[in-house]
DRENDREN-856995 format. One record per residue (C-alpha): residue in three letters; x, y, z. Coordinates in pm, whole numbers, plus 32768, in hexadecimal, padded with zeros to 4 digits. Example, Ala and Ser with C-alpha at 12.3 -4.5 7.8 and 13.67 -1.06 7.14 Angstrom:
<atoms>
ALA84CE7E3E830C
SER85577F9682CA
</atoms>
This chain:
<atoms>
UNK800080008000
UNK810680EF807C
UNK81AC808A7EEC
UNK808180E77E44
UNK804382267F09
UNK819C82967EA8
UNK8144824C7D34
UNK801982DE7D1B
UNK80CE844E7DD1
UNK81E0841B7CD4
UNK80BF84007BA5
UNK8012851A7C1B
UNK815E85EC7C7D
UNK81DE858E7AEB
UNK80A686027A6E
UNK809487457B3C
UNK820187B57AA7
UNK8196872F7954
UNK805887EF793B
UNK810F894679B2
UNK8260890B78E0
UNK818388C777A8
UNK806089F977CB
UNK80508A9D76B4
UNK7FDC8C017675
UNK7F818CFB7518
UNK7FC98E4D74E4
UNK7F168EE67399
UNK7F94901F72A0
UNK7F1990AD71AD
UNK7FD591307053
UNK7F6592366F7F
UNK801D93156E62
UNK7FB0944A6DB4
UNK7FEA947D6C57
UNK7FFD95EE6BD9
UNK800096726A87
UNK817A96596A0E
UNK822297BF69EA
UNK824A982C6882
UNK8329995367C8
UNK82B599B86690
UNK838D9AB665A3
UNK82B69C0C6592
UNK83C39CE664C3
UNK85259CFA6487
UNK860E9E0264E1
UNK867E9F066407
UNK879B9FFF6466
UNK8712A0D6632E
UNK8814A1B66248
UNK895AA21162C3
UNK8AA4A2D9626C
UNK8BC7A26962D3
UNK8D10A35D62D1
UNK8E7DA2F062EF
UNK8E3DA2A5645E
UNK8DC9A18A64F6
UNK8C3CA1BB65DA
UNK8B05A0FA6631
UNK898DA12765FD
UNK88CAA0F56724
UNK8764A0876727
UNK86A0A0866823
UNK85729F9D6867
UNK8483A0BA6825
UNK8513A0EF6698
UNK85EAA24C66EE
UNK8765A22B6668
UNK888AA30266E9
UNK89B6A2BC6616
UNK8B20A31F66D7
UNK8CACA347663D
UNK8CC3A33A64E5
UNK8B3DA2CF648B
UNK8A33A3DC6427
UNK88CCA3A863F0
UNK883FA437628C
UNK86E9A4E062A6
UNK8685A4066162
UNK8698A28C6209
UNK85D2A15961D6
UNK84D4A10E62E7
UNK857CA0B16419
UNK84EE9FCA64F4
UNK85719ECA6635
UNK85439D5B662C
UNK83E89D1566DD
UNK83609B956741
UNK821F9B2467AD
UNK822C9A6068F1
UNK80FF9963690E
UNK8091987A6A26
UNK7FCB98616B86
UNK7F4599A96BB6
UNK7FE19A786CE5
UNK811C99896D10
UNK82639A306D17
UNK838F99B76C47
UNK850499FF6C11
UNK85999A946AF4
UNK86E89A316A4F
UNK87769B316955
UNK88DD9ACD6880
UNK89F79B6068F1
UNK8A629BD1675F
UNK8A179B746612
UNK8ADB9BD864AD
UNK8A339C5A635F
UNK8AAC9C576225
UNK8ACD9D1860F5
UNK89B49C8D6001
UNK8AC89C9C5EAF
UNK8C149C825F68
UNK8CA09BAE60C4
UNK8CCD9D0D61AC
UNK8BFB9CF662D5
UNK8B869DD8640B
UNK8B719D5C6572
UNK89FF9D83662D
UNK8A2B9D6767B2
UNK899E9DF96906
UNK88489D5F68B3
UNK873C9E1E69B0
UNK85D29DB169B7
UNK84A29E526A30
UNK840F9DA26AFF
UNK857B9D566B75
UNK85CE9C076C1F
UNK84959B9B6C83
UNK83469BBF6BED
UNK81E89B826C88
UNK80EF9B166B72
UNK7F7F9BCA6B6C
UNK7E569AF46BDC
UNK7E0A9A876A83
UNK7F809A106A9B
UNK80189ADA6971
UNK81509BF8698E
UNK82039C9E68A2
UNK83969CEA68FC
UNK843E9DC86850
UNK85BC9DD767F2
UNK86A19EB7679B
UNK88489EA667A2
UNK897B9F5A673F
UNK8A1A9F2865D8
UNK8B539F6665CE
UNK8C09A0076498
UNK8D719FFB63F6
UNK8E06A13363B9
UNK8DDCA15E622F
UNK8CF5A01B622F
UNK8C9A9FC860D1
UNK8B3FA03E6033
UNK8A269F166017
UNK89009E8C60B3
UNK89709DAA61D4
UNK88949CAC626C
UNK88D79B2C6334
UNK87C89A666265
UNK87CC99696385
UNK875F9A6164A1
UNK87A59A886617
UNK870599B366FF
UNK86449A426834
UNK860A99506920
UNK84CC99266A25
UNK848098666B26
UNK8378983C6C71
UNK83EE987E6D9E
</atoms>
């Protein structure tokens, strides 16, 4: 008797730890994603630095991103000029989101009939750096830089047929 007491305590001791040692319990999540409406940059006009003069010295055009030109050292601007206009891009995507924008740091153009070229740098924007889109999601940015020209630079039409890249992003 005393044996089969101490069998049955050890049966129901074994299944005491076993029961604990093998509980089990759940804990539940839930995923979810949201998908937006991709940003988008459409080309809304190229820049134009207009009609220049260039003298024996060296100077830059400046244009700024609301279309007015100051032209420094050697560079004047003639009254009689082809429309001059900055680069503008239309921004598209979740309406009041902001995003980031990435201008190039230079670009060349080249004569049209000849290999002489002319360096375009100090990109600004407007907005500049960071955009906020309206509520039907659309913006316009536009751009403007500094040309810069050699002192006696050969006459022509200039022009970089594969473009500059402006770059945008959500933030």
């Amino acid at each position: 008797m005393k044996n089969l007491i101490a069998v049955f305590a050890a049966i129901v001791l074994v299944a005491g730890l076993t029961a604990t040692a093998n509980a089990q319990v759940t804990g539940t999540a839930t995923g979810s994603a949201t998908v937006i409406t991709p940003i988008a940059i459409a080309n809304a006009g190229n820049m134009n630095f207009g009609s220049i003069a260039v003298s024996a010295s060296a100077g830059t055009v400046v244009l700024s991103t609301t279309g007015t030109r100051a032209a420094t050292g050697g560079v004047t601007l003639p009254a009689v000029t082809v429309p001059v206009t900055t680069a503008a891009f239309t921004v598209t995507g979740l309406g009041s989101s902001t995003y980031s924008i990435q201008l190039p740091s230079s670009y060349t153009i080249t004569r049209l009939t000849g290999s002489e070229t002319m360096t375009v740098s100090a990109f600004t924007s407007n907005p500049s750096g960071t955009g906020t889109l309206s509520a039907g999601g659309s913006q316009t940015i536009n751009v403007g830089a500094t040309l810069s020209v050699a002192g006696s630079q050969v006459a022509g039409t200039y022009t970089n047929a594969t473009g500059f890249p402006v770059i945008v992003n959500y933030n």
